[in-house]
C-alpha positions as CSV (number, residue, x, y, z in Angstrom):
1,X,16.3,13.6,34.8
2,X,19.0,13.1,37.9
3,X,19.8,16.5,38.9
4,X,23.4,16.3,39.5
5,X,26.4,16.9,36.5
6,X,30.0,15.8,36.6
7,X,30.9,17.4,34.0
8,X,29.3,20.0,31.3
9,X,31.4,19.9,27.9
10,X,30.5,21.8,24.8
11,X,31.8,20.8,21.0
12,X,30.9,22.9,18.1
13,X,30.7,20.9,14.6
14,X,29.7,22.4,11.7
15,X,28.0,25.5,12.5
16,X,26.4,23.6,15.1
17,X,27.1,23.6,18.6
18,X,27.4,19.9,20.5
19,X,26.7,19.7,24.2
20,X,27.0,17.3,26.7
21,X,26.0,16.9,30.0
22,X,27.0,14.0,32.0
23,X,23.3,13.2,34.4
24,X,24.9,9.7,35.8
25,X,27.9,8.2,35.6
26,X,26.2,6.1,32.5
27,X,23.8,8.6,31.3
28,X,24.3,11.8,29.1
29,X,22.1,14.1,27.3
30,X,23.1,15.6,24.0
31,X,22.1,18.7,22.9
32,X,22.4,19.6,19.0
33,X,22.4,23.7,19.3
34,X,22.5,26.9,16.8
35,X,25.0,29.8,17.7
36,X,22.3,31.6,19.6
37,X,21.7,29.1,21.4
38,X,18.4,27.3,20.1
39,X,17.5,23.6,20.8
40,X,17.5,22.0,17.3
41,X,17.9,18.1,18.8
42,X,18.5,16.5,22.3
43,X,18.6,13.0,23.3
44,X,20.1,10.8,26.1
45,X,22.6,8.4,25.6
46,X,23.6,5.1,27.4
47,X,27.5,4.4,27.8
48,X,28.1,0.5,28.4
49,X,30.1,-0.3,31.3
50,X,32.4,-2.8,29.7
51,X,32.4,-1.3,26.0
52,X,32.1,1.9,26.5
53,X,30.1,2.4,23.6
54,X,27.3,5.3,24.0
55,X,24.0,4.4,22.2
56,X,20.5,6.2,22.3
57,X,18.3,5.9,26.0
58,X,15.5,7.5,26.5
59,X,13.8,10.5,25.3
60,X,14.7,12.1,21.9
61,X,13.6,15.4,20.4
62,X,14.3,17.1,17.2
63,X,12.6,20.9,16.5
64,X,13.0,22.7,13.3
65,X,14.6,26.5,13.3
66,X,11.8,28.1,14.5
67,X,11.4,25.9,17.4
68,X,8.7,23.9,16.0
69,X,8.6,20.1,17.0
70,X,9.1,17.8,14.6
71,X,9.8,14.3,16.3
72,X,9.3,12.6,19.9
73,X,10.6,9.2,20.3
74,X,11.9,6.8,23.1
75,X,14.8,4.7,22.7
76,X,15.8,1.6,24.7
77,X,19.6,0.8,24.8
78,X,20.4,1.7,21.1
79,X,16.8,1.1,19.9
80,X,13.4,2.6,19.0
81,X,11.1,1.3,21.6
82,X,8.3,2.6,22.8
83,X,6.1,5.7,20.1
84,X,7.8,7.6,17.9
85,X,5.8,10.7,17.1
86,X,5.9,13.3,14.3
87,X,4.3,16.8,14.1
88,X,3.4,19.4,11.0
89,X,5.1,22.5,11.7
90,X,1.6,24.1,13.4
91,X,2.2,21.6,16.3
92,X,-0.4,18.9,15.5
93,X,0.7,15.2,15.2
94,X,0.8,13.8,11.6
95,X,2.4,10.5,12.5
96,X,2.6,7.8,15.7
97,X,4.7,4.5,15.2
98,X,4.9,2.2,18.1
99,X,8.4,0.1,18.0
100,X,9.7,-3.0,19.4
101,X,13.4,-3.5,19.6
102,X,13.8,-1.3,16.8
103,X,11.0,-2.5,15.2
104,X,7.6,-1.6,14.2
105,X,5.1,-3.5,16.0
106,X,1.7,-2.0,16.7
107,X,-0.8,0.3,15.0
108,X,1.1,3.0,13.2
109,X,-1.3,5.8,12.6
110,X,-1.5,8.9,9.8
111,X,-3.7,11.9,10.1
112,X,-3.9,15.1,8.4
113,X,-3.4,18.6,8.7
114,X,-6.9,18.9,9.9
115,X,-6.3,16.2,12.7
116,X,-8.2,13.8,10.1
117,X,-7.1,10.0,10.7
118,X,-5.8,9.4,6.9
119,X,-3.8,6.2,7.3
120,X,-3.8,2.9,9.7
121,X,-1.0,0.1,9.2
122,X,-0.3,-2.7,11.5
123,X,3.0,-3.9,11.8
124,X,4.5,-6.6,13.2
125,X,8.5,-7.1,13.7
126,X,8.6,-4.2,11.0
127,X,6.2,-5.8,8.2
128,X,2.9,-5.3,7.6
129,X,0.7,-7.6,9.5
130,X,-3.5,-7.8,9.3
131,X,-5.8,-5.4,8.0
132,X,-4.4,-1.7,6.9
133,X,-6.7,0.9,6.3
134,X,-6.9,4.2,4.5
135,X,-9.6,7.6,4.7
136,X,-9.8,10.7,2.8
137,X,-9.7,14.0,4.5
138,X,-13.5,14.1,4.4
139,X,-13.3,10.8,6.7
140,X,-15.0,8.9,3.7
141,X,-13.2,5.1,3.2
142,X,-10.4,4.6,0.6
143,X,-9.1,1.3,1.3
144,X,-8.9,-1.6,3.2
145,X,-5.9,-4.5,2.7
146,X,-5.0,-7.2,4.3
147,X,-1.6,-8.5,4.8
148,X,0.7,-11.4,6.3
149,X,4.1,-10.7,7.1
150,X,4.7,-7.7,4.4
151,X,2.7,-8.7,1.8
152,X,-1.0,-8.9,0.6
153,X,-2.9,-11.8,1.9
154,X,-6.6,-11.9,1.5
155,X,-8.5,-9.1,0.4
156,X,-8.1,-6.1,-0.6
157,X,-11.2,-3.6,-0.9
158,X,-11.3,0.1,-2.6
159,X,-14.2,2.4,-1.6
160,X,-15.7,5.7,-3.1
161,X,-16.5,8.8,-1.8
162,X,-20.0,7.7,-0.4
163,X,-18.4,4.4,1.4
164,X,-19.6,2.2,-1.2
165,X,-17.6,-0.6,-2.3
166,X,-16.2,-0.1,-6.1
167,X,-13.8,-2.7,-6.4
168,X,-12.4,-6.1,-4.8
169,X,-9.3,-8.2,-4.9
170,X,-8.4,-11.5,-3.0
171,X,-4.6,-12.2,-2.7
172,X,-2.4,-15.1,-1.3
173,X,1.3,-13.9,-0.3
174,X,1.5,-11.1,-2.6
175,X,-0.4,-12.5,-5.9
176,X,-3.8,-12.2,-7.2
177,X,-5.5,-15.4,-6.5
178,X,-9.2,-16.3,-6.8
179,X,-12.5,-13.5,-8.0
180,X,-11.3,-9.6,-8.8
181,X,-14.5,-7.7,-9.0
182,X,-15.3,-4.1,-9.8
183,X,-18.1,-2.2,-9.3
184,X,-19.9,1.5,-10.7
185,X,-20.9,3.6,-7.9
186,X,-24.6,2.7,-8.5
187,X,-23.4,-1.0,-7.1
188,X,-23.7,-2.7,-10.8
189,X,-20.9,-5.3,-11.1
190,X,-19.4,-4.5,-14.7
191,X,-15.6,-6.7,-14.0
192,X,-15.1,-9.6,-12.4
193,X,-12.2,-12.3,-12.9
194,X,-10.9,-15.1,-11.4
195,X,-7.1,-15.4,-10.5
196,X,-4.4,-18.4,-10.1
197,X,-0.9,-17.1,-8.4
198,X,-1.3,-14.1,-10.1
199,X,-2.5,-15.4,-13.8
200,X,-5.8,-15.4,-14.8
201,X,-7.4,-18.7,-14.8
202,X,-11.2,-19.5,-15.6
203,X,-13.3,-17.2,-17.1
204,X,-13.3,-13.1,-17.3
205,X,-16.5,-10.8,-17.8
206,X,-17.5,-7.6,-18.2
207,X,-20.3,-5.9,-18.2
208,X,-21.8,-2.5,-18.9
209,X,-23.3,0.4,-16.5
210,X,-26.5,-1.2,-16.5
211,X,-25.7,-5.1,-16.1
212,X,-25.9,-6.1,-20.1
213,X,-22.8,-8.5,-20.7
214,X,-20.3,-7.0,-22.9
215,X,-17.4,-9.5,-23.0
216,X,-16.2,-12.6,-21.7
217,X,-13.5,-15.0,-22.1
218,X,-11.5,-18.2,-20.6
219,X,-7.6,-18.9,-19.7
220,X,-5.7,-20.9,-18.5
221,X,-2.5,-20.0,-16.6
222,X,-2.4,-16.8,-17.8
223,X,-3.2,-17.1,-21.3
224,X,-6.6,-17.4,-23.4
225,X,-7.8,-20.5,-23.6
226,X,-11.1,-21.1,-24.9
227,X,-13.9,-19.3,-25.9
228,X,-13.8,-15.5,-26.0
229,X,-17.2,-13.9,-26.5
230,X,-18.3,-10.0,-27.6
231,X,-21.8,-8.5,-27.6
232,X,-23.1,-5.4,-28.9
233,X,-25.2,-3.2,-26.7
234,X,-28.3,-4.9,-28.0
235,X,-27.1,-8.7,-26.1
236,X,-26.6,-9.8,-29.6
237,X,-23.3,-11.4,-30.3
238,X,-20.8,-9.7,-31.7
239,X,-17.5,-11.5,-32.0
240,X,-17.0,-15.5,-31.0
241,X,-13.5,-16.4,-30.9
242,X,-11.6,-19.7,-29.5
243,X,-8.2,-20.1,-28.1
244,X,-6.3,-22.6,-27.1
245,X,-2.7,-22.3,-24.9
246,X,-2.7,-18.4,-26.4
247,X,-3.5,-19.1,-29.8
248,X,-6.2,-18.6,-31.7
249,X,-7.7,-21.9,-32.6
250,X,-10.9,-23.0,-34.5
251,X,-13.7,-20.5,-36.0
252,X,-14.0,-17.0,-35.7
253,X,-16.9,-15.2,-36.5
254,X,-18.5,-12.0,-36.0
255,X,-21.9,-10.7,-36.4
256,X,-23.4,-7.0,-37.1
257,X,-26.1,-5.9,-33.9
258,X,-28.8,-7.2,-36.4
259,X,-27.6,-10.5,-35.9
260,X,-26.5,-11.7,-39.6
261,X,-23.0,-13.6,-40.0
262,X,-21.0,-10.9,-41.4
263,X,-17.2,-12.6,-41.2
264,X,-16.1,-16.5,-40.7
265,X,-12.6,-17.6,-40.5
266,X,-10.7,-20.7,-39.5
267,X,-7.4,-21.0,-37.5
268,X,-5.3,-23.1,-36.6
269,X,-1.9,-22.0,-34.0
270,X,-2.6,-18.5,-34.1
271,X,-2.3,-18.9,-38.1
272,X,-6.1,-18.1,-39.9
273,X,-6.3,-21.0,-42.4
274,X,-9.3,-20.4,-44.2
275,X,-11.3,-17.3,-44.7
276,X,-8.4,-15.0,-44.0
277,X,-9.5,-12.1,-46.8
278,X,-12.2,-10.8,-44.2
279,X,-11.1,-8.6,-42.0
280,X,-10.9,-9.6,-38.7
């Protein structure tokens, strides 16, 4: 900072006390004061020549009213540029946020109170660009996502506490589109569907904790369409069902887990046309 003042001038708005110091004929720093005196905020400002309009230049600082540090930034004629970093009230840093212009652009990071790294987004011109990732405080994975220009775009991955992968989407500008899997901790797949633009489209299964199929079904832009299919915990069949466009269409049937017929039923537009007094 240029060691020489013009002028020294002091406002008070508020309860709080305004001062401004004049460090070039262009440049001032602001201070934002209590009554005793305390730094609560200070910043430099930038006065335009020709409009004489003062904007944000250079460093800023904001403490709470103990004197704690709560934000460093830099500004650039009016704009965020450069990191803007935030501290918990014991002095470590929770957040840094590069900027551009005014803009996010960069690796913006998150950690804990215990210095943990908790959170990393990457931004670009102020939307989420690439991969993002997220930890728990015991440095274990939570997350990783992958984004063009603010939105999901390609996959998107959840861990467990142990690293291991429990559950998978793939996205194209914001909507579910092609396989969602899920997984138990023990690595068995027991989910995994296929995705259009956000409808489900193809077939759907699920299984149980140790790999026997337990359901499955076909649609077609979002709706059921074709045969639906539900086992008992034997592998025997339990329920066959067809659809068509939403609607249940053709025979139903269902089956006790010793394998003998125990309903049958016809329909026809979601209307049951024959058979209709067993229950379905």
């Amino acid at each position: 900072m240029r060691s020489f003042t013009l002028f020294f001038s002091i406002i008070c708005v508020f309860g709080s006390i305004y001062a401004l110091a004049k460090i070039s004929p262009d440049l001032d720093t602001v201070r934002n004061m209590t009554r005793s005196g305390k730094i609560l905020e200070q910043f430099t400002t930038y006065t335009d020549t020709l409009h004489r309009i003062p904007m944000r230049h250079g460093n800023y600082e904001k403490w709470d009213s103990l004197g704690n540090l709560q934000i460093s930034a830099q500004w650039k004629f009016g704009q965020r540029q450069g990191l803007t970093r935030l501290f918990y009230p014991q002095g470590q840093i929770s957040e840094q946020i590069p900027y551009h212009e005014g803009k996010r652009h960069g690796i913006h990071f998150k950690w804990s109170p215990e210095a943990v790294l908790v959170e990393e987004l990457n931004y670009s011109d102020d939307v989420l660009q690439g991969m993002s990732r997220s930890w728990r405080e015991d440095g274990s994975k939570i997350s990783e996502i992958s984004y063009a220009h603010g939105l999901k775009h390609g996959s998107e991955k959840l861990f467990d506490q142990e690293n291991k992968i429990i559950a998978e989407t793939h996205y194209f500008q914001g909507k579910k589109h092609g396989s969602e899997k899920k997984w138990t901790p023990k690595g068995q797949l027991i989910y995994k569907c296929e995705w259009k633009l956000d409808q489900l489209e193809g077939f759907c299964k699920y299984w149980n904790e140790i790999g026997a199929l337990k359901e499955e079904s076909s649609w077609k832009n979002g709706l059921r369409h074709g045969l639906y299919k539900r086992y008992h915990s034997n592998g025997k069949s339990a329920r066959e069902e067809f659809w068509k466009n939403g609607k249940q269409n053709g025979v139903f049937k269902t089956w006790n887990d010793k394998g003998v017929l125990t309903s049958a039923q016809r329909w026809a537009g979601g209307v049951c046309v024959s058979g209709c007094t067993a229950n379905k």
